[in-house]
C-alpha positions in Angstrom: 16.3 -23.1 -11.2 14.6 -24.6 -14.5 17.8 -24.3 -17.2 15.4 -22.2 -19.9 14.9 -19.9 -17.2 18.6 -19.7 -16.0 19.2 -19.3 -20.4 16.7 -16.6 -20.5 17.9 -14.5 -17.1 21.3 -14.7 -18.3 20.0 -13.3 -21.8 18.2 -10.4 -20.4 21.3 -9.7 -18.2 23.6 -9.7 -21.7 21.1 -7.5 -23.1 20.8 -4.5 -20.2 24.8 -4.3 -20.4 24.3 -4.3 -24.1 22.3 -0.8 -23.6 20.1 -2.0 -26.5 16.4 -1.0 -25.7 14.7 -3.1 -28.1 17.4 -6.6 -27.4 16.6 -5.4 -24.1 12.5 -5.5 -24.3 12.8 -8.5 -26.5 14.6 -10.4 -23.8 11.8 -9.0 -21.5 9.2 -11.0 -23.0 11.7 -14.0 -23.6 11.9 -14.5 -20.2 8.1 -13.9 -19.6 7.0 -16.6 -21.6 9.3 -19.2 -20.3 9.3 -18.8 -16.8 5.4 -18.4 -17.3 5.4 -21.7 -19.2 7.3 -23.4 -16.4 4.4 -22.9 -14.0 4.8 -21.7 -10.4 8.5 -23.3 -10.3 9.9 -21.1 -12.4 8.5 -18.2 -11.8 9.9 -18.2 -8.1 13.0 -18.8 -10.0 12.7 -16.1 -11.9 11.8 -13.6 -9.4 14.3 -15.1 -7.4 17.1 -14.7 -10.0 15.9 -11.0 -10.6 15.9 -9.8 -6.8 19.7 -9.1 -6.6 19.9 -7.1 -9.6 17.1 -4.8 -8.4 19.3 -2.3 -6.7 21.6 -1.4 -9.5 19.0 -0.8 -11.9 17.4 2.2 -12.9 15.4 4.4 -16.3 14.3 2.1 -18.6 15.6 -1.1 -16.6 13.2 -0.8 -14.5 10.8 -2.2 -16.0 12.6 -5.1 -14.5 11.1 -4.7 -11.6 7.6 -4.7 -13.2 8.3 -8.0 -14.5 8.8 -9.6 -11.1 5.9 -8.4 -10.2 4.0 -9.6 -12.7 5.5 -13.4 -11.9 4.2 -12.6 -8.9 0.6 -11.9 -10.2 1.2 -15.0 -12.1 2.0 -17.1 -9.1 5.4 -16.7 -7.9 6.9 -16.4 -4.8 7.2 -12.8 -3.9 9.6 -13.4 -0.5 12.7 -13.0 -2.3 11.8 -9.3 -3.1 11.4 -8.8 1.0 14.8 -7.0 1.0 15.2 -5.3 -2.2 12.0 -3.9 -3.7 10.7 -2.3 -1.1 14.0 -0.3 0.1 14.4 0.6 -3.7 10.7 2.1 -4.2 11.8 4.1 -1.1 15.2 5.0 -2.5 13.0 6.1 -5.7 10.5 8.3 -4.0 13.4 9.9 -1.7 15.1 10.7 -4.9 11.9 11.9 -7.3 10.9 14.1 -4.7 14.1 16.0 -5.2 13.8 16.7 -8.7 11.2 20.1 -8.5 13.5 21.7 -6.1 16.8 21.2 -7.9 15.6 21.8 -11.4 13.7 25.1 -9.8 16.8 25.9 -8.7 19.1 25.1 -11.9 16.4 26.9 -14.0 15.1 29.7 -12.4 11.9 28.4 -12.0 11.3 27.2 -15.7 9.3 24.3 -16.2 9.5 21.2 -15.4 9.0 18.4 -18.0 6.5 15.8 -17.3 8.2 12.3 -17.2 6.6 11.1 -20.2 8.3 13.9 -22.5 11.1 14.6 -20.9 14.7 13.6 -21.7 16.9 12.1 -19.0 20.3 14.0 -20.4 18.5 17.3 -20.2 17.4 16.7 -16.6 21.3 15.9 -16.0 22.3 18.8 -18.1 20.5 21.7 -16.2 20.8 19.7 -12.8 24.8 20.2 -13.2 24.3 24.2 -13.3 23.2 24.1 -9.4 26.2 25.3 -7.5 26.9 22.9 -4.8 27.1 20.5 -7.4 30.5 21.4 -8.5 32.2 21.0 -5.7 31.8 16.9 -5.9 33.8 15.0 -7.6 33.0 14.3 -11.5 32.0 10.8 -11.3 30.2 10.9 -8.2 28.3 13.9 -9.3 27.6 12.3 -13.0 26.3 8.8 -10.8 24.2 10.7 -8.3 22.5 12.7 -10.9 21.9 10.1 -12.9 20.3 8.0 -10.2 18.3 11.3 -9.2 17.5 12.3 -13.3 15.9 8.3 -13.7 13.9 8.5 -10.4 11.6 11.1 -12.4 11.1 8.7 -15.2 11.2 5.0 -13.1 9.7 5.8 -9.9 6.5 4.9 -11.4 7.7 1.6 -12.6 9.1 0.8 -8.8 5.9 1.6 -7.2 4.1 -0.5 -9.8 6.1 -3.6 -8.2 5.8 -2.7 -4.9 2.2 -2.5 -4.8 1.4 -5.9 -6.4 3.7 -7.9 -4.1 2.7 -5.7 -1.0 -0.8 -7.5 -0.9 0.8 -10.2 0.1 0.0 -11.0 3.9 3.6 -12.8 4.4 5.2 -10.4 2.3 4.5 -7.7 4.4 4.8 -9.5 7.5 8.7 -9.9 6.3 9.4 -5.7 5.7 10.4 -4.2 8.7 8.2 -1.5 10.7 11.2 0.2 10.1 11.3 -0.1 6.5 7.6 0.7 6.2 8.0 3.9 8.1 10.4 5.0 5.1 7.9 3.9 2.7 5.3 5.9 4.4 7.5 8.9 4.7 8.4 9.2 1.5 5.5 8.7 -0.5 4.0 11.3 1.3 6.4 13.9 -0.5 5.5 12.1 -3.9 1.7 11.5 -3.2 -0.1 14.4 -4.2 1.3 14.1 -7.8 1.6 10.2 -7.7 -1.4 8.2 -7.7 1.0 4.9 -7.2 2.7 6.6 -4.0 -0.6 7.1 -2.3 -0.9 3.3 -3.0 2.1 2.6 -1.7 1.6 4.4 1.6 -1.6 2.6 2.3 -0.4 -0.7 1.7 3.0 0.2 4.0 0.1 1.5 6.8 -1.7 -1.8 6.7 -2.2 -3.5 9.9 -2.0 -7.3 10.2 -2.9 -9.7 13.3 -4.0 -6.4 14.6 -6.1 -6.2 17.7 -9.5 -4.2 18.5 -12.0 -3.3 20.9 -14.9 -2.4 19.4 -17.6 -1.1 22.3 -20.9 0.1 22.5 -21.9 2.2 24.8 -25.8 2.2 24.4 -25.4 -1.6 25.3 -22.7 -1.2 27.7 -21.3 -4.1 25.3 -18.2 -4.7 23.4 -16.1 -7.1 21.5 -12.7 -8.2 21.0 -11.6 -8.6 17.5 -8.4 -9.5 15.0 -8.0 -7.5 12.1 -5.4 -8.2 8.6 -5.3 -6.6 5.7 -7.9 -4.1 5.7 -7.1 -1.2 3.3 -9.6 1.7 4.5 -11.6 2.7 7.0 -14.6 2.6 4.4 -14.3 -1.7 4.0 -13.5 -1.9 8.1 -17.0 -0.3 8.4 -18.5 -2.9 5.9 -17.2 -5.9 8.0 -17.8 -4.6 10.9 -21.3 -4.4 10.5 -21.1 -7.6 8.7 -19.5 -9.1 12.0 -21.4 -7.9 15.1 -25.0 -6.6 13.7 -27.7 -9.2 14.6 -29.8 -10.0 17.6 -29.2 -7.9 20.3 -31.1 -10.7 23.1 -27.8 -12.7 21.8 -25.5 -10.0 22.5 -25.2 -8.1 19.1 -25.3 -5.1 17.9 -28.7 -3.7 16.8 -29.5 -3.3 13.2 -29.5 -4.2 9.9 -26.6 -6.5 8.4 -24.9 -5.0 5.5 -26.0 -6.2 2.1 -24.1 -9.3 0.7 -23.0 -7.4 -2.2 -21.3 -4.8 -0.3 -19.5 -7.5 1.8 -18.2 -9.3 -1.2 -17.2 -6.0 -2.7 -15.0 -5.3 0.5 -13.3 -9.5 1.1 -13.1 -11.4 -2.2 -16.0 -10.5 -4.8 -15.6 -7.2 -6.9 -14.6 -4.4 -5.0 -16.6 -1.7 -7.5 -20.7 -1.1 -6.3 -20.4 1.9 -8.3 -22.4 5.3 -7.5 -26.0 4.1 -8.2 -25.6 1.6 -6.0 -22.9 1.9 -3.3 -22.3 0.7 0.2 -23.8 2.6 3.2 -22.2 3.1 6.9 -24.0 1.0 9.2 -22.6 3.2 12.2 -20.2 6.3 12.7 -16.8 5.5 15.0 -14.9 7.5 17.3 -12.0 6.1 18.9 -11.0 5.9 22.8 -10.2 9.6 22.9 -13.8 10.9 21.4 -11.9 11.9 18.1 -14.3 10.8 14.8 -12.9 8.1 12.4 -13.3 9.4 8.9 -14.4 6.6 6.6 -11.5 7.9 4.0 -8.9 7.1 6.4 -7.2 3.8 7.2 -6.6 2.1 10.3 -3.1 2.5 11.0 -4.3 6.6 11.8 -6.9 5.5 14.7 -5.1 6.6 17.8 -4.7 3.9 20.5 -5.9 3.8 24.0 -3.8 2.0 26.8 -2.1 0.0 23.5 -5.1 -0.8 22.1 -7.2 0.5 18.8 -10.2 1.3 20.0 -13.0 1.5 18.1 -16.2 3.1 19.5 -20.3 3.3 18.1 -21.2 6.2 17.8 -24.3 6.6 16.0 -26.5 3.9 13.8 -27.4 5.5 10.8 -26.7 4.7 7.0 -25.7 8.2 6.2 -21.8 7.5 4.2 -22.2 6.2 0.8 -18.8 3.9 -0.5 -18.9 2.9 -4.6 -15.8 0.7 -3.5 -15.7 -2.4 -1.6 -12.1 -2.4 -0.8 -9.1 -0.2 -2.4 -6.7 -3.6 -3.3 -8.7 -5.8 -4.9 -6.4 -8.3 -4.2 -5.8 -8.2 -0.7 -7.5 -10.2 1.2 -8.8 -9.2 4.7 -9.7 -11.1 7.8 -11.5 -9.6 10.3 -12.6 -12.2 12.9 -14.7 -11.5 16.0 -12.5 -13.3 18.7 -15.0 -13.1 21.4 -17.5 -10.9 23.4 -16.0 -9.1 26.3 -17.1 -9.8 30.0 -19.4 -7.4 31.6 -16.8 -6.1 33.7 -13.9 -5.8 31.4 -16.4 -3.9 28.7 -17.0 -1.6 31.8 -13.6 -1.0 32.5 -12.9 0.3 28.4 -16.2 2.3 28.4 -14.9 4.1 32.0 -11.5 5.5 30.2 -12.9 6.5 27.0 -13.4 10.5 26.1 -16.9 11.0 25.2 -18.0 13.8 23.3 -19.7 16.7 24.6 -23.7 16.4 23.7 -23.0 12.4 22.7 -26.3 10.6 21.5 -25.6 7.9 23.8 -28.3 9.0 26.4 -30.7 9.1 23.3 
């Protein structure tokens, strides 16, 4: 590690145990500069020096977090967070999602402060009058309160982190399915008040090396494909039709290719078209069970068939308008067209799947 870096995690460190907000925010930006002046080097140090205090941190100290993440934007490493950040976010959603019942119940339904005004000794205060409380011990009951008081006023802070380093295609090759099922599970109890933890549950859904079937069944055709970090539904509709529309004498898929704006707006280019001029659905999916793929959903929800992700054409018609390209503008997706299927083996998909009753293929 780069000695001004070493001098300047060691100062922030001196600073949190001092309980000083403002040494501690000063020390904050200490360390910002100088790992940022010591170019990518040092700012895997950093992060890499700030991973193993993660767990014990919580309130304002979490804005430590936030910093790592920001090296990360800046260039760092993000693998040393593989074991820590994502387990904490998870630890903070379990724990914010526990605040409404337990002050309902300390309060009588008064109430609750938003985290921006609210004060973390008053949460502690009324969260000691609920009963079961008392009958733990003082210092574990003053330690788990605490840690449940900050999650209303950190969680945010957590999620921040977790979402900038979870773009990372080896990053979240690293976190467990395990791990990500947690995520998942508990940012849906924090999602419908948390823009962050609907974030979060995308990016802990996103499929990478992924395999597909895409078939069509006017054609009798289909396609074998490899999908990685696709966000939505919405941008998996953009490349697909970016991928396999073209001549159908050469085995394509009839129609029009997607303009190039929208493609860029759902890979690498700007992911905002905006609502005057926003990306249209080439085609409508189903997968192998007849069941219609909404363009708001993401992949990780299509149901498989045999193993498989099947994706099916259902109808070509530009009817679905998008004004965004892609949700994470900085995840970058692949979605590569491995090869066309053989006659026989695009036969044997199109025999299994669950057509709709009155489907337009015979149109």
């Amino acid at each position: 590690m780069p000695t001004r870096v070493q001098r300047a995690v060691r100062h922030l460190i001196v600073q949190m145990e001092s309980g000083s907000a403002p040494a501690y925010q000063a020390a904050v930006q200490e360390l910002a500069e100088t790992a940022k002046a010591e170019g990518r080097e040092g700012l895997t140090a950093a992060v890499e020096a700030l991973a193993p205090l993660l767990p014990g941190l919580g309130g304002d100290y979490a804005m430590t977090a936030v910093l790592a993440g920001a090296f990360v934007e800046w260039g760092a490493s993000p693998m040393a967070l593989v074991d820590v950040l994502p387990q904490r976010a998870a630890e903070a959603m379990m724990l914010n999602a526990a605040v409404p019942e337990l002050w309902d119940a300390a309060t009588g339904g008064r109430a609750l402060p938003e985290p921006e005004s609210a004060d973390a000794s008053e949460l502690v205060r009324e969260l000691t009058r609920r009963p079961w409380w008392r009958r733990v011990g003082d210092s574990a009951r003053s330690e788990a309160l605490t840690r449940i008081a900050m999650s209303w006023f950190d969680m945010d802070d957590w999620l921040r982190a977790l979402t900038t380093v979870m773009v990372d295609g080896r990053f979240r090759a690293a976190v467990s399915d395990k791990v990500k099922a947690e995520l998942r599970e508990h940012a849906a109890a924090v999602a419908y008040r948390c823009q962050q933890g609907k974030w979060v549950a995308a990016l802990a859904a996103v499929l990478d090396d992924e395999p597909l079937v895409v078939l069509d069944p006017r054609a009798r055709r289909g396609y074998a494909l490899t999908m990685s970090g696709v966000g939505g539904n919405g941008q998996m509709l953009i490349l697909l039709a970016d991928r396999l529309t073209g001549d159908p004498t050469h085995g394509w898929v009839a129609g029009d290719p997607p303009s190039r704006r929208w493609v860029e707006a759902a890979t690498s280019g700007s992911p905002h078209l905006g609502p005057d001029t926003p990306a249209l659905t080439a085609f409508h999916l189903l997968d192998g069970h007849g069941t219609p793929i909404s363009a708001d959903g993401v992949p990780a929800d299509i149901e498989t068939l045999d193993g498989t992700r099947i994706l099916v054409l259902h109808r070509l018609k530009r009817d679905y308008a998008m004004t965004a390209g892609r949700m994470f503008e900085h995840m970058r997706p692949t979605l590569r067209v491995d090869r066309m299927l053989r006659r026989a083996e695009a036969e044997s998909w199109l025999s299994r799947l669950a057509l709709p009753t009155g489907s337009p293929y015979s149109e």
